[in-house]
Structure formats: C-alpha cells, structure tokens
C-alpha positions in Angstrom: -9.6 -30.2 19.9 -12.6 -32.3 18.4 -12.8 -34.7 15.9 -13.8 -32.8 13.1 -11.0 -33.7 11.0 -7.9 -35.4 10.4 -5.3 -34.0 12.7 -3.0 -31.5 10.5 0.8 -31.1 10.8 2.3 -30.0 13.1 3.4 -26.2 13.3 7.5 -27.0 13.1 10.7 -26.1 11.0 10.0 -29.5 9.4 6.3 -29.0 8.7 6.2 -25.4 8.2 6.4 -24.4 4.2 9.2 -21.6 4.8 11.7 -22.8 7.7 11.5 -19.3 8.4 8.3 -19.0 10.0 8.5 -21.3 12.6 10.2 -21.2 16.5 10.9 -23.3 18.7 7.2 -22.1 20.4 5.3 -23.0 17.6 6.0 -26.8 18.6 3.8 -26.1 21.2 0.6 -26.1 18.9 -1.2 -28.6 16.6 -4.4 -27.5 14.6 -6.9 -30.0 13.1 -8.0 -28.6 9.9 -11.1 -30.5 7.7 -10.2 -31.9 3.8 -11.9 -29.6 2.5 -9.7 -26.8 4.0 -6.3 -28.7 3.6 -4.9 -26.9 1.6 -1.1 -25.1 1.1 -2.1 -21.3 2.1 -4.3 -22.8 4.9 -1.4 -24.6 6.3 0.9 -21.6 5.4 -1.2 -19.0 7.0 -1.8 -21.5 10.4 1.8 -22.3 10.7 2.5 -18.8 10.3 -0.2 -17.4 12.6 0.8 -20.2 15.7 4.4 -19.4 15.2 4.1 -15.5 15.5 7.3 -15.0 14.0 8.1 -11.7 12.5 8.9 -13.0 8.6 5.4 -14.2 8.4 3.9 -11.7 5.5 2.0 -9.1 6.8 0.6 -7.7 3.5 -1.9 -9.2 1.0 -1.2 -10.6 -2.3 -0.5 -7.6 -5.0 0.8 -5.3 -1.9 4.4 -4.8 -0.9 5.3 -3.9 2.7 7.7 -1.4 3.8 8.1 0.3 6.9 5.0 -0.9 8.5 2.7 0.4 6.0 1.2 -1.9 2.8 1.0 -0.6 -0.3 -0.5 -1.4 -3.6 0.5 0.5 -6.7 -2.5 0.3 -9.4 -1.7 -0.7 -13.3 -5.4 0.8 -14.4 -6.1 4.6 -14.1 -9.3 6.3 -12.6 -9.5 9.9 -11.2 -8.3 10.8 -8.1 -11.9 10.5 -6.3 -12.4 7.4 -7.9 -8.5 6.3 -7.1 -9.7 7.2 -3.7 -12.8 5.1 -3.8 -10.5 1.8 -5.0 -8.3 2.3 -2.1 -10.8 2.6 0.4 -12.7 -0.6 -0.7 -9.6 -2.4 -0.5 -9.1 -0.8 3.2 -7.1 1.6 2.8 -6.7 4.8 1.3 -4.3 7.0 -0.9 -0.9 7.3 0.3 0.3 9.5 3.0 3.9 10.9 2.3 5.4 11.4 6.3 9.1 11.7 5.5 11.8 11.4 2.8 12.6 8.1 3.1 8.9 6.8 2.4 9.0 9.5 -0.2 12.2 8.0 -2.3 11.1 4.3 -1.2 7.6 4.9 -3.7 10.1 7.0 -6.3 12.0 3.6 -6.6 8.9 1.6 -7.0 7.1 4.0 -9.2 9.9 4.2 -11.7 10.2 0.8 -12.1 6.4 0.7 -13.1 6.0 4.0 -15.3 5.4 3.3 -18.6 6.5 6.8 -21.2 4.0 9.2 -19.2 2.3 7.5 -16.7 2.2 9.3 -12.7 0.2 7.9 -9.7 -2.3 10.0 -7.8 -1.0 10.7 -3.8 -3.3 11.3 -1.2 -2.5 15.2 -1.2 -5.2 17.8 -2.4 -6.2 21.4 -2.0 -9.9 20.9 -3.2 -11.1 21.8 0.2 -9.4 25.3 0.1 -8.1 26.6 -2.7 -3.6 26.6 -1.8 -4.3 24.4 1.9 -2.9 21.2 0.9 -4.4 18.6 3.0 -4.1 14.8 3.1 -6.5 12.2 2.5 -6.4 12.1 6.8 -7.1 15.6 7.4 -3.6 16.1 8.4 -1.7 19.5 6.4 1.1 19.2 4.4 4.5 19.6 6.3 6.4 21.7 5.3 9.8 20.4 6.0 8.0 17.2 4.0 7.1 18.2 0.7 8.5 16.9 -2.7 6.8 19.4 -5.6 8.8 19.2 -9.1 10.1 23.1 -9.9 7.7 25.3 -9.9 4.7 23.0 -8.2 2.1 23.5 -7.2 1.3 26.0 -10.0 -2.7 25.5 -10.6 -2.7 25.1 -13.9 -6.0 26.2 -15.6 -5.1 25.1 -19.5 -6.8 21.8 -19.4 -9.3 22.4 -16.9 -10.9 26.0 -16.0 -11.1 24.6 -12.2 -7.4 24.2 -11.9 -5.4 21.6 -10.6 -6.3 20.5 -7.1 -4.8 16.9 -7.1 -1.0 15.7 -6.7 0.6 13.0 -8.5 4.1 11.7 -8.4 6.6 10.4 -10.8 9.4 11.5 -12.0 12.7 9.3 -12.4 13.8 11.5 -9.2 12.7 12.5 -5.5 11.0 15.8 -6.3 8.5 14.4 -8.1 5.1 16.1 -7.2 2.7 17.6 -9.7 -0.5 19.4 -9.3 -3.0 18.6 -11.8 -6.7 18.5 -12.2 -8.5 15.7 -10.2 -10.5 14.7 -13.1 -7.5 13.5 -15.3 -6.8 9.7 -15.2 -4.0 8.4 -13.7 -2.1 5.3 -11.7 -2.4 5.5 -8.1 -1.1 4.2 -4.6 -3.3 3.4 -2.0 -1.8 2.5 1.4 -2.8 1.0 4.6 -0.7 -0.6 7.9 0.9 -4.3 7.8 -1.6 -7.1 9.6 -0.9 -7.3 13.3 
C-alpha cells in the first residue's frame, strides 16, 4: 500500500470493534486509511469487510434483516404508489410475502409498531386486473400462500367508487390482509436482499 496515510489497525479480535467480526484470516490484512476518514464506522465497516465473517450486518441503518431479505417498516404514511415509490428509491420495493414464516415474522414486527389503527401497505394488488392479485414482481398470488382477514379480499366501494385494489396488513394475528383503496394513506414495508 502507499503512503497516503497513517497505517490503520489492524483487522484482528483485538482491533476489531465487535470481537465477533473478526477470524483468524482477517490477520492476514492491514488497510491504511487517511485522518480524514479515521473514523469508527470506517474502521467497523473495513474490519468487517476484510474479515468476511458472517455476523458482519448486512442491512443498513433503520432496516432489520431476517431470512436474507432487509426490511424497513415506515413510521410516516403515503399511498400505496407513493409507498411504492419510497421503497424503490431506497432500492427496494414493497414486500413480497413467499411463505408463512416471513408472513408471521412481519405480523410480530408490525404489532409491535401499530399505533390504535394503523396497517402497512404489502406489495400485493389487483389494479392490473380487476380479482388477479399480482405482486409488486409480477409474480401471482399463491395460493397455498395467502393471509386475507375473513372475508378479504371483498372490494369495498364505500369509500372509494374504484374499489379497493391494494393490500395492507395488520392485525394482532397471522391472517391479517385487507383490501382497500390504493389512495388511502397508510404505513408500509419495503424490502430488498441482505448486502453480499
């Protein structure tokens, strides 16, 4: 390496902020890094990086990991389009719902965040075609994988005259889907995979 700083620590269960995140390889490498970038999540993210060890996060501040996937549950409400738009500028989109366990591991988060009447827009909508429920990745809604609350999806037409073409979850238990109209403002969850 060149001179273009003073030489930083080295990348070792002594050095390392979280004993964790270092192995034995990670001895193997130093890193020079300049003042101006000496900093704790430099270090952090370096030690963590050169040691490639599994506990290193893999999700960005304000998401929580879980099976792979990050996900990031929003305390301001927009539409669903607009959720949609959040997520995507954040690089990732509304959640997918693949199976029950990702299903009840979002019901346990979400309760924990509801306030009296809030719910949090899904990536699931028949907007396209009116009782085809897609996701947000083109992919149908599985059968043997769906979660509606009694009798959901019911297209409601009280509020809006367009119906309700949107789904939102959460109820304090697992069938917790609701239809309702896109343009109503709610929570959301956007989700995206875990950093390589």
């Amino acid at each position: 390496m060149g001179a273009s700083g003073p030489a930083g620590p080295q990348c070792s269960p002594g050095s390392c902020p979280h004993s964790s995140w270092c192995n034995p390889f990670s001895k193997l490498f130093t890193f020079k890094v300049t003042a101006a970038s000496r900093s704790k999540v430099t270090n952090d993210f370096l030690c963590c990086y050169l040691s490639k060890d599994e506990t290193c996060p893999r999700c960005e501040d304000g998401w929580e990991p879980h099976g792979g996937k990050c996900y990031f549950f929003s305390s301001v409400t927009l539409t669903w389009n607009e959720s949609r738009t959040q997520c995507i500028s954040m690089s990732g989109d509304l959640v997918v719902i693949n199976n029950r366990e990702e299903q009840r591991f979002l019901e346990s988060r979400v309760r924990g965040k509801m306030d009296t009447d809030d719910k949090f827009w899904i990536g699931l909508t028949d907007s396209k075609n009116k009782g085809e429920w897609l996701w947000v990745d083109d992919t149908r809604l599985d059968s043997s994988v769906k979660f509606w609350l009694g009798n959901n999806p019911d297209d409601w037409r009280g509020e809006k005259p367009d119906g309700e073409d949107c789904v939102r979850m959460g109820k304090e238990y697992l069938m917790s889907w609701f239809d309702k109209s896109c343009g109503t403002s709610q929570k959301y969850i956007c989700e995206k995979p875990e950093k390589a």
